[in-house]
N, C-alpha and C positions, 0 to 999 in steps of 0.2 A: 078533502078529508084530512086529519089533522094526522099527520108523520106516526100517534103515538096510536090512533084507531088504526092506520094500514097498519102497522105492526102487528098489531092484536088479528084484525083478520088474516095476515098472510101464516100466523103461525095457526091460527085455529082451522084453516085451509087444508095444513099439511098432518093436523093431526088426525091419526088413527083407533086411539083409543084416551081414555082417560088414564095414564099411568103415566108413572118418570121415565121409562124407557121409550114412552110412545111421544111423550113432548119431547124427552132430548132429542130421539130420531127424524122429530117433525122442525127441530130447528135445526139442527144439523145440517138435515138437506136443505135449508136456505143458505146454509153458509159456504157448503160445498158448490154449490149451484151460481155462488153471485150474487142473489137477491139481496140478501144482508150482506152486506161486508165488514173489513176489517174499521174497529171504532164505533160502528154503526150500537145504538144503545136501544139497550132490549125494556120490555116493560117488567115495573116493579114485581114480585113474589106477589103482593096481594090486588093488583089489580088485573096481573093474568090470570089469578084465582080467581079471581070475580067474574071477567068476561066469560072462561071458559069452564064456572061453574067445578072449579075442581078447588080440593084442598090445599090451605097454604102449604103445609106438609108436603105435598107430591109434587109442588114447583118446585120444596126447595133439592128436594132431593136428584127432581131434573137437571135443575144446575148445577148440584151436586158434579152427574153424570160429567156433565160436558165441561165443569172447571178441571176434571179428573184428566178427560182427552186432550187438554189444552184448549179447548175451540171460545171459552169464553176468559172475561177475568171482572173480577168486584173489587170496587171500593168505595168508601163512604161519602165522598164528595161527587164521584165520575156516575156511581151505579157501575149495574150490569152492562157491560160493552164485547162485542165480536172483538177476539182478539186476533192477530195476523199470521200468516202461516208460517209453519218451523223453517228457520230458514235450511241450505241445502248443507251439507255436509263439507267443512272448510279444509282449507288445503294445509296447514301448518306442519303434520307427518311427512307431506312429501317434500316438504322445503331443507328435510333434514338431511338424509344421507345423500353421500356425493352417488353419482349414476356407477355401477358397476361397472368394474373394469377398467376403469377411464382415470384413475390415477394407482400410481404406483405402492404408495405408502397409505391405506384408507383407515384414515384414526375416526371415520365420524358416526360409524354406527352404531357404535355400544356393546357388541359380539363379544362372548367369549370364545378362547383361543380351542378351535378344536383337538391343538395339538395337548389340551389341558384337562379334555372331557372321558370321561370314563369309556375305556371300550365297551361297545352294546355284543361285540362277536359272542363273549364266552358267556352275555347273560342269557342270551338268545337260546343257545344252546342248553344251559340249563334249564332251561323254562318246566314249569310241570309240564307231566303230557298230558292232566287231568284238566287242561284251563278251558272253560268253556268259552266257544267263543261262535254261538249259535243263536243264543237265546234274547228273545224282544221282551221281556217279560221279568226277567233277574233284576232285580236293584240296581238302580244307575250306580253303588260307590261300593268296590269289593269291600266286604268286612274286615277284613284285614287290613286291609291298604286305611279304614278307616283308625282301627285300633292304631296302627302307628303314626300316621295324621295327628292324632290326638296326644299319642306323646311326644310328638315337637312341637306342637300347639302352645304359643306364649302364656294362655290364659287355656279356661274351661271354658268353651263354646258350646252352646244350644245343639248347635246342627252344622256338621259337615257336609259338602262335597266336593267333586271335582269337574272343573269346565276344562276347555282348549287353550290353554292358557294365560296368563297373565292380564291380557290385551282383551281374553273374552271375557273375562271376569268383570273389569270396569264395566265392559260393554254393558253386563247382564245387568251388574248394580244401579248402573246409570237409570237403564230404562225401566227397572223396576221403583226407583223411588227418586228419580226425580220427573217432576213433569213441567211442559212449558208452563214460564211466567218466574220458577221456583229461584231461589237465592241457592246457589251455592257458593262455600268457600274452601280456596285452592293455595296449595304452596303458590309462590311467585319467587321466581320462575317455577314452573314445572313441565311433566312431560308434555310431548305439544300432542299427542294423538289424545290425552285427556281431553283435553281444550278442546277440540273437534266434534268428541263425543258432547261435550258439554251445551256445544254451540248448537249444534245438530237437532240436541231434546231441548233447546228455546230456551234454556238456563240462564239468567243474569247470575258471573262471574263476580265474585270478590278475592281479590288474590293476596295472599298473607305474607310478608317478606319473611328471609329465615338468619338468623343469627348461628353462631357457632355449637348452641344446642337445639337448635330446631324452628318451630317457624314461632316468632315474635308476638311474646305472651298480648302484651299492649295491643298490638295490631288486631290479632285474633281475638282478645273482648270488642272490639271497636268492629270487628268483621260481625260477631254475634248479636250486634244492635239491629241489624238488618233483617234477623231470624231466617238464619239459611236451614236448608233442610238436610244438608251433610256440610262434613268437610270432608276434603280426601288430602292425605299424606302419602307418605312417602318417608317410614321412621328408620332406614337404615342404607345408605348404599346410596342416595338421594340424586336423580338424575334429572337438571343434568351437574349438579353442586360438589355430590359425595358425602352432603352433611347426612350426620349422624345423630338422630335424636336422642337426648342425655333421657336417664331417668328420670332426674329433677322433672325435668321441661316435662314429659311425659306424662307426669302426674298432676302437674301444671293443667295443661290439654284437660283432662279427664275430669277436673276440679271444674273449669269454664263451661265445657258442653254439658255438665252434668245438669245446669240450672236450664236449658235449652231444651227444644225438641232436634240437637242438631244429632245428625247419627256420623261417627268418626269411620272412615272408607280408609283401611291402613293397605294401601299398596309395596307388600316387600319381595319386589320384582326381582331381587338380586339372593335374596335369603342364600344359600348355602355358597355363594361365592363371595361373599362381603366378608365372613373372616371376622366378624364380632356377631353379639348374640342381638335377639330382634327385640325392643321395648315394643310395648304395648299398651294402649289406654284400656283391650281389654280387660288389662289385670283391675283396673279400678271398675269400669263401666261396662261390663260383658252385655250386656242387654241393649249397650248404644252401639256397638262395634260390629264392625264387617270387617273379617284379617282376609287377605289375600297373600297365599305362599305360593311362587312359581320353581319351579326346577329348569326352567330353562338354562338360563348362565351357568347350575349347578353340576345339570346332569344330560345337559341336550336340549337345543332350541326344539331340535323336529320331535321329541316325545309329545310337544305342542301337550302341556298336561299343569294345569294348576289347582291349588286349595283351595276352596272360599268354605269360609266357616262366619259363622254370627247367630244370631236371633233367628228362631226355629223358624216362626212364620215371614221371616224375608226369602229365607234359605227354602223352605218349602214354595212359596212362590215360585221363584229362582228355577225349580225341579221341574216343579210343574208347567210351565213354560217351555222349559228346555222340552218336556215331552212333545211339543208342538212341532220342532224342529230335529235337530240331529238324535233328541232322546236322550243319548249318554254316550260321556268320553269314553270309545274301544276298552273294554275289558281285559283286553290284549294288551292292551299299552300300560295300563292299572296296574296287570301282573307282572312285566317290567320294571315299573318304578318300585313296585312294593317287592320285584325281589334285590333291585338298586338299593333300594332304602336299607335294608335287613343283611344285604353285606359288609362285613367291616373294611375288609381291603377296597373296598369302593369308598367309602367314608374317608379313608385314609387318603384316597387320592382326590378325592373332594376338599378335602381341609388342605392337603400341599397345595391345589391350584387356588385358594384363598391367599395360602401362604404369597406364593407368587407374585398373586396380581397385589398383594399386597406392597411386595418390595419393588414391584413395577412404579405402582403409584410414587411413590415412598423417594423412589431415584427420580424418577421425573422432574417432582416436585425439588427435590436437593437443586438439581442442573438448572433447573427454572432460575431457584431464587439464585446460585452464583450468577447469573446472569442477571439481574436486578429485577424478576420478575417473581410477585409475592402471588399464590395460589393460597385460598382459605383446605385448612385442615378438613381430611374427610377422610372416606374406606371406597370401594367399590371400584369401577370401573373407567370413572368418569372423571375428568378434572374440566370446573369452569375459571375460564382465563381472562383477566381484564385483559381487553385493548382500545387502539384510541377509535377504532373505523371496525366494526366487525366485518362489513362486505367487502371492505378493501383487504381485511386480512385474511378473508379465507381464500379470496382471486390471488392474492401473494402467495399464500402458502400453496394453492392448486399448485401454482409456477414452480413449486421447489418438489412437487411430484408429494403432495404430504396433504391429505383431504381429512377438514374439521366441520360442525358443523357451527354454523350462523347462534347467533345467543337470540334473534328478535324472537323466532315462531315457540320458542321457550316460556314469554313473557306472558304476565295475564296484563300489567299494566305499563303507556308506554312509559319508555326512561332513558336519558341522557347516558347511564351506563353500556357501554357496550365492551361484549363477551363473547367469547367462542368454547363452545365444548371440543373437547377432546378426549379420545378414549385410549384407555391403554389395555383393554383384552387383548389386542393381536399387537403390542409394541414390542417388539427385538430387544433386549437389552443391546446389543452392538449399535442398535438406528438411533436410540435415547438422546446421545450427542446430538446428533446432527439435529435431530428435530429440538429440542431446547432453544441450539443455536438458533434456528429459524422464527421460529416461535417466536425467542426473545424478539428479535433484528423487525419481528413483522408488528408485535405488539406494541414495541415502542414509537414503530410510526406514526406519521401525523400526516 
């Protein structure tokens, strides 16, 4: 019997009724099963209509289904083929910080300095004693805590809320609107636990280089040929570079993706400790934009508590989803940040510890370049460092008790360049010496 009739019969075998739910779940289970596998090419829309007596309409909407789950993909030359399974979850996050404890001087995590972060004692203390913190049933995002969201909000957003942070917010967007097979495009270098997520939900990567106003207008038309279904940034504090997205560039962005279906993922993971104000393509394109705001660096890693704002029905998605699992960020921690937010003497020492890391960067970078060592201008946290061997210089620098991390698990594509991040949350003004020196002495080796 000819390859394209067993097809036809093993899926007409597995079906249960005549509907798109009933074929996807009837091919599905061949694929979950082995029978079909990965490449393996399915019959056309109108001759499984025909065999199995069903609408071309309700095949297509089948495939519909299952291009949705990943499990298939179409194209005009190949057809309908099983596509392979997600791969597992990459390691590129843990290749970054040095292991706890085990060096003296740790510049590689990115942390802000708790000696910088607002006391939580005396918020605590003030807390309403009206805050409820009983009920399954109250709105995932206190009203209040939304009103003031909204007026730090770069642009006018559809729809607020609040996830667990930074890290979950990707997580959420990722798996909400990308699915395997999809083009996404990504700063180069960027964060490496993106890239994990990315790899994770089956995503083909395109990664965008960044210039001294943000990522490389050229490169990003040339990335939008592909028809990616987001990009994700990084417009202020930029980890692991420092670049700082200009307005110009911004508008730039906005003007590109506008002609797209591409939806812009602004990760500004650093917001109230970066010390300049946050661009946004939402001001141009509010209806293509996802903003993510974290307060971790600002106001406390463990309040584990971020913004995501965008398009009502992503954000509503997004909720509803989240009901499946934890439901909603602690209301307790909501009335916290929202009574952080709403203090001024807290703001005040929010803006001094920007001040700070400010002048941390600022010196670093001075002792760098006396020592022949040019670092690209940026804000935030983070300085990336040409050198000539990056493995060889972060094993040097372990030796001088001073832990960076690696530039490669950064990378979306590979390159001759080689880089190490370093962070200045937790650097000494009294250590800045020393590490310069080293820095330099390890950079310049060959």
């Amino acid at each position: 019997m000819a390859y394209k009739a067993i097809m036809l019969d093993r899926i007409e075998g597995r079906l249960e009724a005549r509907t798109p739910d009933a074929l996807a779940a009837a091919i599905g289970s061949l694929i979950s099963e082995g029978v079909v596998v990965p490449g393996d090419k399915l019959p056309t829309v109108r001759s499984l209509a025909g065999h199995l007596e069903m609408s071309p309409n309700t095949v297509s909407d089948a495939w519909r289904i299952l291009r949705s789950h990943g499990a298939i993909q179409t194209d005009r030359r190949r057809g309908t083929t099983v596509r392979g399974p997600r791969p597992g979850v990459a390691a590129r996050h843990w290749e970054v910080p040095v292991a706890p404890g085990t060096i003296e001087l740790d510049l590689s995590t990115g942390t802000p300095d708790t000696d910088l972060l607002p006391p939580l004692g005396p918020v605590l203390h003030r807390l309403h004693t009206g805050v409820a913190v009983t009920s399954y049933v109250d709105p995932p995002l206190l009203a209040d805590l939304e009103v003031e969201l909204r007026r730090r909000w770069p642009y006018v957003p559809d729809a607020v809320t609040v996830v667990d942070g930074a890290l979950d917010a990707l997580d959420r967007v990722v798996d909400e609107i990308v699915h395997l097979g999809d083009v996404v495009a990504v700063e180069d270098p960027t964060f490496p636990p993106l890239l994990d997520m990315l790899e994770a939900a089956g995503a083909k990567v395109i990664g965008v280089p960044l210039d001294d106003e943000g990522p490389d207008v050229e490169a990003l038309r040339l990335a939008m040929e592909a028809d990616p279904v987001a990009l994700f940034t990084q417009p202020r504090a930029h980890n692991p570079t420092g670049a700082h997205t200009s307005s110009r560039r911004t508008v730039a962005i906005a003007e590109i993706v506008a002609r797209t279906r591409c939806v812009v993922v602004e990760d500004d993971h650093s917001a109230g400790a970066a010390g300049v104000a946050a661009p946004s393509v939402g001001e141009c394109v509010p209806e293509r934009t996802l903003h993510i705001h974290s307060f971790s660096k600002s106001h406390g890693p463990d309040l584990r508590i971020a913004a995501l704002g965008g398009p009502a029905a992503v954000i509503g998605n997004i909720v509803r989803r989240r009901q499946l699992g934890p439901s909603w960020t602690s209301r307790l921690i909501q009335q916290i940040l929202l009574t952080m937010l709403t203090d001024p003497d807290i703001e005040a020492l929010v803006e001094d510890a920007a001040e700070t890391y400010r002048r941390r960067r600022q010196g670093l970078e001075t002792l760098l370049a006396e020592h022949g060592v040019d670092v690209a201008p940026g804000v935030g946290l983070n300085l990336w460092i040409p050198v000539h061997d990056e493995q060889r210089a972060v094993v040097a620098l372990a030796a001088h008790s001073v832990g960076v991390a690696p530039g490669r698990p950064f990378r979306v594509a590979d390159t001759d360049a080689q880089h190490i991040r370093l962070s200045i949350g937790t650097l000494a003004e009294e250590d800045m010496p020393r590490v310069a020196a080293v820095v330099a002495e390890v950079a310049a080796a060959r």
